[in-house]
N, C-alpha and C positions, 0 to 999 in steps of 0.2 A: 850522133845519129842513132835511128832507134830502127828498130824492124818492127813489122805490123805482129811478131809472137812476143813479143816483148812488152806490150801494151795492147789494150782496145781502143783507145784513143789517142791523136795528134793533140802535145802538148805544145803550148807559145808561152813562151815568157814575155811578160807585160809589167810595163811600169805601173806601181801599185796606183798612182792617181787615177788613174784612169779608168780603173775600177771604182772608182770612188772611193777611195781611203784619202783620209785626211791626213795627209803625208806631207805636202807641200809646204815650201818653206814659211809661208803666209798661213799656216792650220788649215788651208782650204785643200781641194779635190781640183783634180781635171775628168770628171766623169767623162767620158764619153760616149752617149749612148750608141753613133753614127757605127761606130766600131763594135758596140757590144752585142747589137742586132745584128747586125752581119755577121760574126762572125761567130757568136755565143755555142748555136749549135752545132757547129762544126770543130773548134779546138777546144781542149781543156786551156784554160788560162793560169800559171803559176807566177803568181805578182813578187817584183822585187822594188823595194825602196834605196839604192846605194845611198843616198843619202843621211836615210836613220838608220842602214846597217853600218853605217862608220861611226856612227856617235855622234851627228849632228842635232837632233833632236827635234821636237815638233812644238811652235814654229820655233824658227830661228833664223839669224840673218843673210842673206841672199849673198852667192857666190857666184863669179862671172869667170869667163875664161880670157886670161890677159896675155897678148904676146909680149915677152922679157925672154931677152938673150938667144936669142932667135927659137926657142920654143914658147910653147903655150903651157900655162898654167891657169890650175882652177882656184882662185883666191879670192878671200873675203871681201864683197863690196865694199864695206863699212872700216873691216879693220884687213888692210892688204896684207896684214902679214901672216895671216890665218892662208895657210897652205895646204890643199886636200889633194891634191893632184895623186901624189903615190898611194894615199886612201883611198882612193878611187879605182884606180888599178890596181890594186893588190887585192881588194874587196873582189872586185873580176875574178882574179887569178885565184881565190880563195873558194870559188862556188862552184869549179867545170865539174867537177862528181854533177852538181846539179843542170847546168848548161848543156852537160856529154845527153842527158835525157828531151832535151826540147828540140821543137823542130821548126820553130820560127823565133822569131823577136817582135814585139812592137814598141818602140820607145816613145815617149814624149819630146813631141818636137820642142824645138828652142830652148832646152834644158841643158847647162852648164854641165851635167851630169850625164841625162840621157838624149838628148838630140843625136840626129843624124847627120846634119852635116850643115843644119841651120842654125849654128849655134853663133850670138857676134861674140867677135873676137872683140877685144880692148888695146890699144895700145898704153904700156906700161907709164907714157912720158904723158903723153895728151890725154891718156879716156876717152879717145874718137874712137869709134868702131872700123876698124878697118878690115876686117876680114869675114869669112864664117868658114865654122869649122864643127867636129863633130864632138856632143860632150865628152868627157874623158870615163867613164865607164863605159858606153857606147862603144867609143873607138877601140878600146882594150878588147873586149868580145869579138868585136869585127875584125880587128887583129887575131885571137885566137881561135875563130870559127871563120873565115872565107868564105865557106860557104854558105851558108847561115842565114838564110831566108829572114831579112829584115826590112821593117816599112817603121813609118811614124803614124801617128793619129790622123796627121792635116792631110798627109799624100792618100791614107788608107781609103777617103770618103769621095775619092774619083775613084769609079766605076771599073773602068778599063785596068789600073792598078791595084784595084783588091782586089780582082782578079785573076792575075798575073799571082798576086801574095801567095792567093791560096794555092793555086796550082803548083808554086816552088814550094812550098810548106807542104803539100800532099808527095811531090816526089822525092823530099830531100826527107822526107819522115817513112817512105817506100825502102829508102837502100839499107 
């Protein structure tokens, strides 16, 4: 948490797509302007990629979150035995000097990575979706911040709840 003498501006941490960095697994972006006009003048945005910060690289092949052995794991579409899960979290755990500074979140929804809580699950036997759950950097943060004023992109663009954002983003970047 930050105090208003410690800074002149509310910082958000933001999945770098959505910025428009070409970060995505596919070399594309998830711009999203709905989010950058609303909220541009009001937060500073500090982008993170956990994805190319573990050494996955750009592009490269998509990873999903698969329930085996009664948790979840983040593993390779293509080659299942590529396992990032503890990358991803430990990636987390490796940044709160920078996370102890922000006073919101915005992730990219449906991201294996950075979703909220829209994430499908896979089962390990079938490949049927049976679940949704939250990407595993995502959940790691929200594990270590609770309080932690966080929205996705798709939720951000109703009205009533980017409003509510900012309002916990103004008092939780207050204390």
């Amino acid at each position: 948490m930050n105090t208003c003498d410690e800074k002149s501006s509310l910082l958000i941490g933001i999945s770098s797509c959505l910025l428009g960095n070409k970060v995505r697994y596919d070399g594309e972006h998830s711009r999203d302007e709905s989010v950058l006009n609303s909220m541009s003048g009001l937060f500073e945005f500090v982008a993170f990629c956990p994805e190319v910060a573990i050494g996955l690289g750009v592009p490269r092949s998509p990873i999903q979150l698969v329930a085996q052995n009664n948790e979840i794991r983040v593993r390779g579409v293509k080659d299942t035995s590529q396992d990032v899960t503890d990358a991803l979290s430990d990636y987390a755990k490796s940044i709160v000097e920078q996370l102890d500074l922000i006073d919101g979140y915005i992730f990219k929804s449906r991201s294996p990575s950075c979703g909220v809580t829209d994430v499908d699950v896979f089962d390990n036997k079938s490949g049927k979706i049976i679940d949704a759950s939250a990407g595993q950097f995502a959940k790691t943060i929200m594990q270590l911040y609770p309080e932690l004023p966080v929205e996705d992109e798709v939720r951000l663009r109703n009205e009533s709840i980017r409003m509510d954002f900012i309002e916990r983003v103004k008092s939780y970047g207050s204390q």
